[in-house]
DSSP file (Angstrom, degrees, kcal/mol; ACC not computed):
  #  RESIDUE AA STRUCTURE BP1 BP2  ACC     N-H-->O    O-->H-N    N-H-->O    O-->H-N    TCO  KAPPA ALPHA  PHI   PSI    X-CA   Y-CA   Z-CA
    1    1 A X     >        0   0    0      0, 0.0     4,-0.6     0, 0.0     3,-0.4   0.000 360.0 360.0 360.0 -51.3  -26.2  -28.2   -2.2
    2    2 A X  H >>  +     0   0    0      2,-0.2     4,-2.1     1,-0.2     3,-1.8   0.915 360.0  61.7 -42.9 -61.1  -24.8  -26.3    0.8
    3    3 A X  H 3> S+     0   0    0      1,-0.4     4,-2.7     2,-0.2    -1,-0.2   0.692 109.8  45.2 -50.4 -53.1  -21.3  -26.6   -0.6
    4    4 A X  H 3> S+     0   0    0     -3,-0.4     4,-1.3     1,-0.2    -1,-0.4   0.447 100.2  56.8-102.4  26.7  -22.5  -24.7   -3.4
    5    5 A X  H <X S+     0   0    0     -3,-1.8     4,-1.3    -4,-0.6     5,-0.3   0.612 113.6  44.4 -60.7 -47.8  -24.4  -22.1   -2.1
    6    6 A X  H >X S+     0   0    0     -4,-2.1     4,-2.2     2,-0.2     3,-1.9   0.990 111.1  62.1 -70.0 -43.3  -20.9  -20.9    0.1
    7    7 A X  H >X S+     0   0    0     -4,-2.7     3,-3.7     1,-0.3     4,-1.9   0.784 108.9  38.4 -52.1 -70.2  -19.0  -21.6   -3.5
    8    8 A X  H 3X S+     0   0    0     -4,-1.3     4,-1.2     1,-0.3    -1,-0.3   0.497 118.9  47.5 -75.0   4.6  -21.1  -18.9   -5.1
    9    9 A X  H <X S+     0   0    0     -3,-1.9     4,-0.5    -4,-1.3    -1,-0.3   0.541 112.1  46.2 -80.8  -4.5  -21.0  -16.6   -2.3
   10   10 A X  H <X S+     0   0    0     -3,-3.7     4,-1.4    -4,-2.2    -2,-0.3   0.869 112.4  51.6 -92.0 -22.4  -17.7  -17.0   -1.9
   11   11 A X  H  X S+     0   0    0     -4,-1.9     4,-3.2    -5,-0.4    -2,-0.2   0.935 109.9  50.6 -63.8 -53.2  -17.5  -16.5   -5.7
   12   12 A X  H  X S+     0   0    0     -4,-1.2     4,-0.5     2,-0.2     5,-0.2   0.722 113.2  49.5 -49.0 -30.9  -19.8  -13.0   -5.4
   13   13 A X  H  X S+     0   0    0     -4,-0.5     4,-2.8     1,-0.2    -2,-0.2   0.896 107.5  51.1 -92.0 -26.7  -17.4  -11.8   -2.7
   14   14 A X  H  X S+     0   0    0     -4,-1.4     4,-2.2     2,-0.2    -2,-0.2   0.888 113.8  41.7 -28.4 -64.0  -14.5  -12.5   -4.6
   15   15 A X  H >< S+     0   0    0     -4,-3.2     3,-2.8     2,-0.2     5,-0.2   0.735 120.9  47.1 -66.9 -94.2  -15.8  -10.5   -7.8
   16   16 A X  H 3X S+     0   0    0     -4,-0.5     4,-2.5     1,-0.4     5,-0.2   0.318 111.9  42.4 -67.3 -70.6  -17.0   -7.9   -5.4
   17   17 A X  H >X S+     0   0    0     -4,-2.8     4,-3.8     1,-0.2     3,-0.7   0.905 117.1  58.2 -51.0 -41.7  -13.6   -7.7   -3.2
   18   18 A X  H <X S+     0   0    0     -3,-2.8     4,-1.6    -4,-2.2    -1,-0.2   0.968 113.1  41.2 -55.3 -56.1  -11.7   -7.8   -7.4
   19   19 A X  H 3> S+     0   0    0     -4,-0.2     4,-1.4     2,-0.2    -1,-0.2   0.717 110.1  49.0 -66.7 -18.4  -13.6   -4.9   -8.2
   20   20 A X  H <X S+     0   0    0     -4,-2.5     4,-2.0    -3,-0.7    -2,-0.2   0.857 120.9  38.6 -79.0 -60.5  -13.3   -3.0   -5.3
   21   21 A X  H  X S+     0   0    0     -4,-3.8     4,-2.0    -5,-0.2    -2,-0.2   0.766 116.2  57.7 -61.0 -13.1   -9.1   -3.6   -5.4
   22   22 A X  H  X S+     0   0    0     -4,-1.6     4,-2.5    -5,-0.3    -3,-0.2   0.883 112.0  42.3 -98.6 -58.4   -9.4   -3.2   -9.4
   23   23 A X  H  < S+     0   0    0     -4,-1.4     4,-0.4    -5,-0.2    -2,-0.1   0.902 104.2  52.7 -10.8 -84.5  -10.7   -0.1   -8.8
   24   24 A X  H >X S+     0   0    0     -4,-2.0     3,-2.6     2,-0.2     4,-1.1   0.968 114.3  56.2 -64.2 -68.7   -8.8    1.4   -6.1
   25   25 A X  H 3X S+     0   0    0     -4,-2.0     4,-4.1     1,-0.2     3,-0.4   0.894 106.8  47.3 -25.9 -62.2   -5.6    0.4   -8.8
   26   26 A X  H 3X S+     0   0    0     -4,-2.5     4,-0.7     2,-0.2    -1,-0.2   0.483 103.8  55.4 -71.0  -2.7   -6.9    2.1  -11.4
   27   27 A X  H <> S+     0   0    0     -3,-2.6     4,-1.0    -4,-0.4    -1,-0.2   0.729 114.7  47.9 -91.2 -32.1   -7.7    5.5   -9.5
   28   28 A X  H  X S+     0   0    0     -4,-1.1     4,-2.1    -3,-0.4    -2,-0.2   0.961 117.0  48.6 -70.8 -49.9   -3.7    5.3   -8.5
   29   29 A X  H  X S+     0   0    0     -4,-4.1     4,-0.5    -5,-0.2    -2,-0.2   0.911 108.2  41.4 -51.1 -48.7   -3.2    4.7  -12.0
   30   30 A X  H >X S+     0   0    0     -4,-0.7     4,-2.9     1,-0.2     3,-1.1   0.955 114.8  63.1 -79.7 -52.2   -4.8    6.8  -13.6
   31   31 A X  H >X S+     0   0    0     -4,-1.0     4,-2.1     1,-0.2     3,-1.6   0.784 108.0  45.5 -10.7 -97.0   -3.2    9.5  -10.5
   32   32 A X  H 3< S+     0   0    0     -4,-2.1    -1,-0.2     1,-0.3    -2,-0.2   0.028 108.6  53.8 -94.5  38.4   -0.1    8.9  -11.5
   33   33 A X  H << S+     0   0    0     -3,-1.1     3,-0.5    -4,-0.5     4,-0.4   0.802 112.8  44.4 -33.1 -89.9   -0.8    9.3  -15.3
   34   34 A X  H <X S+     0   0    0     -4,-2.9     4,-1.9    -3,-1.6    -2,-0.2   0.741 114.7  49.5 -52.3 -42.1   -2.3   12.6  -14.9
   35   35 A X  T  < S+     0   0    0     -4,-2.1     3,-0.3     1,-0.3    -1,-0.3   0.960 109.7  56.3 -72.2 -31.7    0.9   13.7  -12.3
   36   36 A X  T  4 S+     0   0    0     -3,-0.5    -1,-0.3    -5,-0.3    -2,-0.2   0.792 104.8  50.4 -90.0 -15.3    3.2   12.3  -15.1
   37   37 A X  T  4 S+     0   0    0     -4,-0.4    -1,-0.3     2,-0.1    -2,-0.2   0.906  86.3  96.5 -75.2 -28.1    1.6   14.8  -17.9
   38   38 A X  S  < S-     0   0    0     -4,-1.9     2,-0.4    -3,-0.3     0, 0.0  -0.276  83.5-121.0 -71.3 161.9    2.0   17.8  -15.9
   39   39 A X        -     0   0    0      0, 0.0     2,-0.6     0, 0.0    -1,-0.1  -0.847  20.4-136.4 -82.2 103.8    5.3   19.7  -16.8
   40   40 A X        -     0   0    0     -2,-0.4    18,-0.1     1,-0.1    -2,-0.0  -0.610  31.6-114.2-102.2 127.2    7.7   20.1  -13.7
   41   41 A X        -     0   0    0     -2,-0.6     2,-0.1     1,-0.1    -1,-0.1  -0.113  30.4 -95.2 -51.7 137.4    8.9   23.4  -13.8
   42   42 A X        -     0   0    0      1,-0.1    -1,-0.1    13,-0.0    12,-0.1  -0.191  23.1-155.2 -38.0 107.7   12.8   24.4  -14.4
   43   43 A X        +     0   0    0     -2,-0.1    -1,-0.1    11,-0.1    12,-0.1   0.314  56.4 117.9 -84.7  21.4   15.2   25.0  -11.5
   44   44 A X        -     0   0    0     10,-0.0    10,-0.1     6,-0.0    -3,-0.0  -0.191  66.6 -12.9 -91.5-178.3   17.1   26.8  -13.2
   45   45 A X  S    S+     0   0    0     -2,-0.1     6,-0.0     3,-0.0     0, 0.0   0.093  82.0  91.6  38.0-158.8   18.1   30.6  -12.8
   46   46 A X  S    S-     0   0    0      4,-0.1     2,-0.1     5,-0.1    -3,-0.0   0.105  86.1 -47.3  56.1-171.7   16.0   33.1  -10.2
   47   47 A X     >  -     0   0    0      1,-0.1     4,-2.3     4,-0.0     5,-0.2  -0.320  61.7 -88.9 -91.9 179.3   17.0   33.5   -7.0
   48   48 A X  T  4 S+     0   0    0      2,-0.2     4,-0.3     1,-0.2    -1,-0.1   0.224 118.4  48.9 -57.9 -12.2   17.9   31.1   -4.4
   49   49 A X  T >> S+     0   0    0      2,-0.1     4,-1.7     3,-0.1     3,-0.7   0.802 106.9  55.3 -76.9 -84.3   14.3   30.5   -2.9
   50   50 A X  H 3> S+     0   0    0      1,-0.3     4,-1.0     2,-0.2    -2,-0.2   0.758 111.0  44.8 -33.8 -46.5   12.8   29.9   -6.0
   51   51 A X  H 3X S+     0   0    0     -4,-2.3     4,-3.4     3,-0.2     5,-0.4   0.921 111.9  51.1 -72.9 -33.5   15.2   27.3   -6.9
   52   52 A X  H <> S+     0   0    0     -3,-0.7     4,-2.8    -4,-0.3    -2,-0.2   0.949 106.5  53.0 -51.3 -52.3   15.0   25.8   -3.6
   53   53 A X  H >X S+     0   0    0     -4,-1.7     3,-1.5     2,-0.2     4,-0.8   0.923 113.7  47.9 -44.2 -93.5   11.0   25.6   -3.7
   54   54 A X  H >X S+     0   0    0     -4,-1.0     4,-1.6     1,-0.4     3,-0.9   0.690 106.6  50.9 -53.8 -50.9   11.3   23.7   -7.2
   55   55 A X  H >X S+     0   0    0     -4,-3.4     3,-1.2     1,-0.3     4,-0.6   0.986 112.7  47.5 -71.4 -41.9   13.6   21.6   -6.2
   56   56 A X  H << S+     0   0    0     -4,-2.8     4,-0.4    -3,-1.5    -2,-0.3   0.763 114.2  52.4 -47.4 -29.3   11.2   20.6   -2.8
   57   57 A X  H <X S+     0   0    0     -3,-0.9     4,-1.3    -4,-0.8    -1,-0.3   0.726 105.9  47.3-106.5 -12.6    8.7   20.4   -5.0
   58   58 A X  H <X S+     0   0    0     -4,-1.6     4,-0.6    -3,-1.2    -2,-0.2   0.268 113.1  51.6 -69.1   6.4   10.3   17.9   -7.6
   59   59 A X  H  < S+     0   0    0     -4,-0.6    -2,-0.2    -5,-0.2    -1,-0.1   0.445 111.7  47.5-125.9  13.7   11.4   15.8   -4.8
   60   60 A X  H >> S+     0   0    0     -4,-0.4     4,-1.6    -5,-0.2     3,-0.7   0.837 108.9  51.6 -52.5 -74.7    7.7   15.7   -3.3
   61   61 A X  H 3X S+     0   0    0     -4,-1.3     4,-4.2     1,-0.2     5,-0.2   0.802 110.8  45.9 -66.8 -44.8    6.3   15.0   -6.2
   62   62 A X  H 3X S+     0   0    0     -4,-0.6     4,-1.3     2,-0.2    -1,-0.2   0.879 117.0  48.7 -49.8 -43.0    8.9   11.8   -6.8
   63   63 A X  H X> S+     0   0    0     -3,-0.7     4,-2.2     2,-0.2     3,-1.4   0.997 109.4  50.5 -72.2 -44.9    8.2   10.8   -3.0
   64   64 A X  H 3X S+     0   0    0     -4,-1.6     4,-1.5     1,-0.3     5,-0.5   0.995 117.2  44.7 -66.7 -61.3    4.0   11.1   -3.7
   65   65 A X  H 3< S+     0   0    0     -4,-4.2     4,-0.4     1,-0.2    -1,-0.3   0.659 111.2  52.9 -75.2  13.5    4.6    8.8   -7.0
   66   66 A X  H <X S+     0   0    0     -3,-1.4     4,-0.9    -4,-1.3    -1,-0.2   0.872 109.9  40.7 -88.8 -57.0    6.6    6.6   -5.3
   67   67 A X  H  X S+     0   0    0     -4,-2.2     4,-0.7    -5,-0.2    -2,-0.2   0.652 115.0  65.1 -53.4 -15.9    4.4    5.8   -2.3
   68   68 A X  H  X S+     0   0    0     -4,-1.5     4,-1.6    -5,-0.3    -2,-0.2   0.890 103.1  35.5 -58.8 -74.4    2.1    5.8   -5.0
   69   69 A X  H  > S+     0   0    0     -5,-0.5     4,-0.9    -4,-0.4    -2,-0.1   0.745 109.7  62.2 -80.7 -12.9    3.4    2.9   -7.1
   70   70 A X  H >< S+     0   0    0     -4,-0.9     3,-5.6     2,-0.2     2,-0.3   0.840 108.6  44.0 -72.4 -92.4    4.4    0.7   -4.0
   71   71 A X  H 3< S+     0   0    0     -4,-0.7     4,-0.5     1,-0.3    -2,-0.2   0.427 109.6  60.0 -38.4 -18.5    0.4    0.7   -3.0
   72   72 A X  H 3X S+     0   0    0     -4,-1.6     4,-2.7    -2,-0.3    -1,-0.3   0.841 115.2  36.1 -36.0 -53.1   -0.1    0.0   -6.9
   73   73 A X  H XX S+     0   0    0     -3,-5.6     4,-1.7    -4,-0.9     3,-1.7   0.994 107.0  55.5 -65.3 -61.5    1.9   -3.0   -6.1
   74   74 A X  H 34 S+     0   0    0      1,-0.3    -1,-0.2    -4,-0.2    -3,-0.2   0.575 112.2  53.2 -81.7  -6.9    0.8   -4.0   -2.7
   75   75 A X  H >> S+     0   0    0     -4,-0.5     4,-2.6    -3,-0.3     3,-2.1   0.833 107.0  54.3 -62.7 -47.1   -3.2   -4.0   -4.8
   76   76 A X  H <X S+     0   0    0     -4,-2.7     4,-2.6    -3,-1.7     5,-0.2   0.895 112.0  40.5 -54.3 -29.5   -1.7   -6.3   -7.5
   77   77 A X  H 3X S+     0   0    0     -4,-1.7     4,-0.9    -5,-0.2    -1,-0.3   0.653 110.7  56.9 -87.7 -12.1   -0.6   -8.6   -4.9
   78   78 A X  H <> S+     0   0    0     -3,-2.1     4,-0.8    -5,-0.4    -2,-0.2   0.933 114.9  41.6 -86.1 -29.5   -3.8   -8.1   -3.0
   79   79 A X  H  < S+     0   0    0     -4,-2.6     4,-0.5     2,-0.3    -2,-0.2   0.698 104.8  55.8 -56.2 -45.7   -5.3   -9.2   -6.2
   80   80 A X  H  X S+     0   0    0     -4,-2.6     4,-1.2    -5,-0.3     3,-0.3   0.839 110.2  54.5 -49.6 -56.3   -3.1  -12.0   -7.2
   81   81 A X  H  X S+     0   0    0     -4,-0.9     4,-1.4     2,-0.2     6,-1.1   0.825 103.3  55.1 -73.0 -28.1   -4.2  -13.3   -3.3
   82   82 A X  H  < S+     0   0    0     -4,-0.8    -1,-0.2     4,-0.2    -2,-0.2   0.664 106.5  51.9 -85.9  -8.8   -8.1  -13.0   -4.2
   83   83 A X  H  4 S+     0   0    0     -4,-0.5    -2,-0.2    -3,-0.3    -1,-0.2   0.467 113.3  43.1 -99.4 -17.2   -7.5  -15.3   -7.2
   84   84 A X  H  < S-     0   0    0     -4,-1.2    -2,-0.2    -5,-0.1    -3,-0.2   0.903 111.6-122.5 -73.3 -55.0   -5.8  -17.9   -5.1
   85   85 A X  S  < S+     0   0    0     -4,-1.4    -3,-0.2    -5,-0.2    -4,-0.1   0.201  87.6 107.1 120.4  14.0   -8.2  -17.6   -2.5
   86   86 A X    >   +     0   0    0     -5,-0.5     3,-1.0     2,-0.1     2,-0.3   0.341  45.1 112.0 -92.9  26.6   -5.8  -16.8    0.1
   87   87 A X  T 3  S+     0   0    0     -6,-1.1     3,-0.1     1,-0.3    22,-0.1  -0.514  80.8  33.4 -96.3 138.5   -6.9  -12.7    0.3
   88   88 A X  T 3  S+     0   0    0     20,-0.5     9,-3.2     1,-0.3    -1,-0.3  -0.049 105.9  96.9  99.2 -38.7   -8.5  -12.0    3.8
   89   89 A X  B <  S-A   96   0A   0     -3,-1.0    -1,-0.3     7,-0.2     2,-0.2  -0.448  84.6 -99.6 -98.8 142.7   -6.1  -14.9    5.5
   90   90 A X        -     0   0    0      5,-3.8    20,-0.3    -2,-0.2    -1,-0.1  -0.382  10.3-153.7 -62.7 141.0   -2.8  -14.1    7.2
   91   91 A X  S    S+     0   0    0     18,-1.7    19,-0.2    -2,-0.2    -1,-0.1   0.698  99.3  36.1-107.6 -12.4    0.2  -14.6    5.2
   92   92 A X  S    S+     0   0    0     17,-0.2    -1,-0.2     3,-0.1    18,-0.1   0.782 135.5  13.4 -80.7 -39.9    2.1  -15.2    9.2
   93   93 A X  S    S-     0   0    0      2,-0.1    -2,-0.1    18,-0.0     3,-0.1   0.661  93.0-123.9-108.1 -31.5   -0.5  -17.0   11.3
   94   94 A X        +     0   0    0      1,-0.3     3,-0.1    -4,-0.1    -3,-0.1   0.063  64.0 138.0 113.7 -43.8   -3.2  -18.2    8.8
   95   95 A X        -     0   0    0     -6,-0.2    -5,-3.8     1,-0.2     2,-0.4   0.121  63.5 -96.3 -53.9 154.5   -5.6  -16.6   10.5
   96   96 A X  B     -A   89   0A   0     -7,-0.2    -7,-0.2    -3,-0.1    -1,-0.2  -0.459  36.2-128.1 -86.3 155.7   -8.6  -14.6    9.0
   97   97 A X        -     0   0    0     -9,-3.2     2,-0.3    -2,-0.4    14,-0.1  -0.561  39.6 -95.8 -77.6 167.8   -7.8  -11.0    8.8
   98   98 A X    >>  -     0   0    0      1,-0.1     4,-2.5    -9,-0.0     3,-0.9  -0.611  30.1-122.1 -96.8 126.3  -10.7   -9.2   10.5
   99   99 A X  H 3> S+     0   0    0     -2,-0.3     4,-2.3     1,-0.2     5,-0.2   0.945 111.6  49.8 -51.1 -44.0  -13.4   -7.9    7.7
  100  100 A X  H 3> S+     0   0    0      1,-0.2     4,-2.3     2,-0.1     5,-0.3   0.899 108.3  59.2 -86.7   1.7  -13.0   -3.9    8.9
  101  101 A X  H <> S+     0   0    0     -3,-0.9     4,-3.2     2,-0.2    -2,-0.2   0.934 105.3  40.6 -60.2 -43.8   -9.3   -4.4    8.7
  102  102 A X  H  < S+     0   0    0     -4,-2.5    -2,-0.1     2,-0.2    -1,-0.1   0.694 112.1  59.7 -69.7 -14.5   -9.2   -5.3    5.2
  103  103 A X  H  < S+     0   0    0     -4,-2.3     3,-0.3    -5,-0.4    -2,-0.2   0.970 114.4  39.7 -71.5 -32.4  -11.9   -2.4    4.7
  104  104 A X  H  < S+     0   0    0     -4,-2.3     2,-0.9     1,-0.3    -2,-0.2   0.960 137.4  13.3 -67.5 -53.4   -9.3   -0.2    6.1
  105  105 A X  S >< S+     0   0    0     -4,-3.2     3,-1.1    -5,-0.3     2,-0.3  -0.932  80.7 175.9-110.7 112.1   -6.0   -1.4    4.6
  106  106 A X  T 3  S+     0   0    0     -2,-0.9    -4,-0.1    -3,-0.3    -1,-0.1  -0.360  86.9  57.2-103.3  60.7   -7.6   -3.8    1.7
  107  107 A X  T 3  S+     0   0    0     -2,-0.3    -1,-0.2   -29,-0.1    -5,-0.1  -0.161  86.5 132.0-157.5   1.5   -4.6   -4.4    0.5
  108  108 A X    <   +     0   0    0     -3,-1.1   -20,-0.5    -7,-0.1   -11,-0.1  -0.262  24.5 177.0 -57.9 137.2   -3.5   -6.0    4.6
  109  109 A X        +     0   0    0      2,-0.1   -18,-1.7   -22,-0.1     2,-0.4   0.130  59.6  60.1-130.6  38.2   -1.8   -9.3    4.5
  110  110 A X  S    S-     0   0    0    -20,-0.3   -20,-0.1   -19,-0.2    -1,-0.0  -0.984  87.9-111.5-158.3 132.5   -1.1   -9.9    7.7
  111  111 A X     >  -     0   0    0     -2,-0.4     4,-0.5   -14,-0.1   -14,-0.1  -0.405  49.0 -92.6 -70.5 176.6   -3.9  -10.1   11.0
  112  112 A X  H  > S+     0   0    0      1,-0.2     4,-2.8     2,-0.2    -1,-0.1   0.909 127.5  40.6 -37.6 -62.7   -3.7   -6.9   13.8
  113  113 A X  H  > S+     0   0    0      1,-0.2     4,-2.6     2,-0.2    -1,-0.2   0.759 112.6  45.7 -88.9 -11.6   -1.3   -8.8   15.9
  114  114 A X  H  > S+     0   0    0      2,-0.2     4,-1.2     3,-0.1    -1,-0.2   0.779 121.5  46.1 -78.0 -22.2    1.2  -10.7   13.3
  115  115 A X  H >X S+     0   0    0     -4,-0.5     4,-4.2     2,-0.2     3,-1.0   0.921 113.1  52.8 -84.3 -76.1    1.3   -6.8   11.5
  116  116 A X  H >X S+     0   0    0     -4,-2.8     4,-2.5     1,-0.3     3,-0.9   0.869 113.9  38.8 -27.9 -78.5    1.7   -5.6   15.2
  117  117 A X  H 3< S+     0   0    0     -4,-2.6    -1,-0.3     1,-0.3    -2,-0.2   0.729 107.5  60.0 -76.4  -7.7    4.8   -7.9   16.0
  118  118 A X  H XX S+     0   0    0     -4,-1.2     4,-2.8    -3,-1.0     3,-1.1   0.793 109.3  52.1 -65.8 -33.5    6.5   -7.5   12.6
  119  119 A X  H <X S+     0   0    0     -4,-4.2     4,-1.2    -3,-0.9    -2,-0.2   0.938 106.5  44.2 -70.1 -34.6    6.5   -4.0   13.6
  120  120 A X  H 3< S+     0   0    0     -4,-2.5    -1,-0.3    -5,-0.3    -2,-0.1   0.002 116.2  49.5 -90.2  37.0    8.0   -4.1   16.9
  121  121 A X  H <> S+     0   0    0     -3,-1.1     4,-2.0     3,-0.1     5,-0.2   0.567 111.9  51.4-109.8 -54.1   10.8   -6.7   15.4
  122  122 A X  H  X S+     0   0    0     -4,-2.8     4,-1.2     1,-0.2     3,-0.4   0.761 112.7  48.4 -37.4 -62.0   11.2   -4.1   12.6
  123  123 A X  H  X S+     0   0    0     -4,-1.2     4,-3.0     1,-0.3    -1,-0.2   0.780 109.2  48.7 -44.5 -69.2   11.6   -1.6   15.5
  124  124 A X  H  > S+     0   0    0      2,-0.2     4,-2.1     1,-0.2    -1,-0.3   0.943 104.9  57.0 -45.7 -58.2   14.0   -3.5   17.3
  125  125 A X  H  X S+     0   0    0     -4,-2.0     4,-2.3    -3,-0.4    -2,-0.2   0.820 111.4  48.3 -42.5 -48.8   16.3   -4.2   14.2
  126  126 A X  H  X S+     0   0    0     -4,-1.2     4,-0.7     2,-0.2    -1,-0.3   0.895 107.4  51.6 -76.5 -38.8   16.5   -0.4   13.9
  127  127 A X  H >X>S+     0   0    0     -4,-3.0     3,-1.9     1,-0.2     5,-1.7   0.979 117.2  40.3 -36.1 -69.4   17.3    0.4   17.5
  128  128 A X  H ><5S+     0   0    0     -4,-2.1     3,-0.8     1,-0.3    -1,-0.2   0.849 112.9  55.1 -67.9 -30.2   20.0   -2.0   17.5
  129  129 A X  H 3<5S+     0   0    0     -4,-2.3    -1,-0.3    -5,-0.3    -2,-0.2   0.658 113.1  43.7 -71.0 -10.9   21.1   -0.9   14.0
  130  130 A X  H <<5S-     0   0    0     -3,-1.9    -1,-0.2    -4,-0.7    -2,-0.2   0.593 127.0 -79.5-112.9   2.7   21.3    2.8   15.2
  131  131 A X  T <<5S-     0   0    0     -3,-0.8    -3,-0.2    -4,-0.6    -2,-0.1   0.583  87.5 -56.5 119.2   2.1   23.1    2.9   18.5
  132  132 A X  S   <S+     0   0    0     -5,-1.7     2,-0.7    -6,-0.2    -4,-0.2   0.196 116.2 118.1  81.0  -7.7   20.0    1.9   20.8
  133  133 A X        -     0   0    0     -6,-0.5    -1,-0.1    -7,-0.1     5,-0.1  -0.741  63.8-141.7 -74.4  83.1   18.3    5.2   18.9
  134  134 A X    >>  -     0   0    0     -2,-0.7     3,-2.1     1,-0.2     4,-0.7  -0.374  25.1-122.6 -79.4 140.6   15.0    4.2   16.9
  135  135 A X  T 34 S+     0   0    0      1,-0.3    -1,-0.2     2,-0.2     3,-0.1   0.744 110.8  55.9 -55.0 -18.3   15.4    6.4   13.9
  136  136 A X  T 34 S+     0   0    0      1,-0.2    -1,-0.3     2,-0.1    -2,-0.1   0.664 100.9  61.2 -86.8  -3.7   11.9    8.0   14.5
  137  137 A X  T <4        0   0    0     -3,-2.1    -1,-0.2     1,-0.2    -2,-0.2   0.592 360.0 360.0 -84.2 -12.5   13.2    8.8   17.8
  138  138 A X     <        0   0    0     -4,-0.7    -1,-0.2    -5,-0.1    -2,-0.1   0.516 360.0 360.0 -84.4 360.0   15.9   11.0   16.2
C-alpha cells in the first residue's frame, strides 16, 4: 500500500515536472517560429553604418536562435530523463539534484558540485589550451 502511494506521487510529479519542461519547449518553439517569420532586412547598399548595423543584427539574431535551440535540446533531454526516471538525479555522482536547482536550471543534469567541478576542469583545459590565458580572461 505504501509502495503505491510514493508510485502515484512520484507519478503526479512526473506529469507535473513533463508539463512544466513541455511547456517551457514549446514557448522556445513557438519563439523561434515567430523569429523565423520575421523578414531580416537587406544589407545591401546605404552607407557603411547601416550595413554594418544589419549585419550585427543578423548575426544576433543567428546567436539568440542558436542558444535558443541548444536549451530546446537540453529540455528534450530533460524530458527523455523524466520518462526514465532518472530527471532530478546526477548524471556524475548519482546524487539528487537539489529541488530549487532544478527550479532554476530545470533542465540541470548534474548536482551544484559535479556542475561546479566540470567547470573548473573545463577551465583548466582552456588555460592550458591558450597559453596559461583562460579565454574569458582575454
Amino acid at each position: 500500500m505504501a509502495n503505491d502511494v510514493i508510485e502515484i506521487t512520484r507519478t503526479g510529479k512526473n506529469d507535473r515536472v513533463r508539463r512544466l519542461l513541455r511547456a517551457e519547449l514549446d514557448g522556445i518553439s513557438a519563439r523561434l517560429h515567430r523569429e523565423a517569420e520575421v523578414p531580416i532586412g537587406g544589407v545591401d547598399g546605404g552607407n557603411f553604418l547601416d550595413v554594418a548595423q544589419g549585419v550585427e543584427h543578423q548575426e544576433r539574431e543567428r546567436l539568440i536562435a542558436s542558444r535558443l535551440m541548444e536549451q530546446a535540446r537540453r529540455l528534450r533531454v530533460a524530458l527523455t530523463r523524466v520518462s526514465t526516471g532518472e530527471y532530478g538525479v546526477c548524471s556524475e555522482c548519482g546524487a539528487s539534484i537539489p529541488p530549487k536547482r532544478l527550479l532554476a536550471v530545470p533542465d540541470a543534469t548534474t548536482c551544484v558540485a559535479c556542475q561546479d567541478r566540470l567547470e573548473r576542469a573545463d577551465a583548466s583545459v582552456r588555460t592550458r589550451t591558450n597559453g596559461g590565458v583562460d579565454e574569458e580572461e582575454m
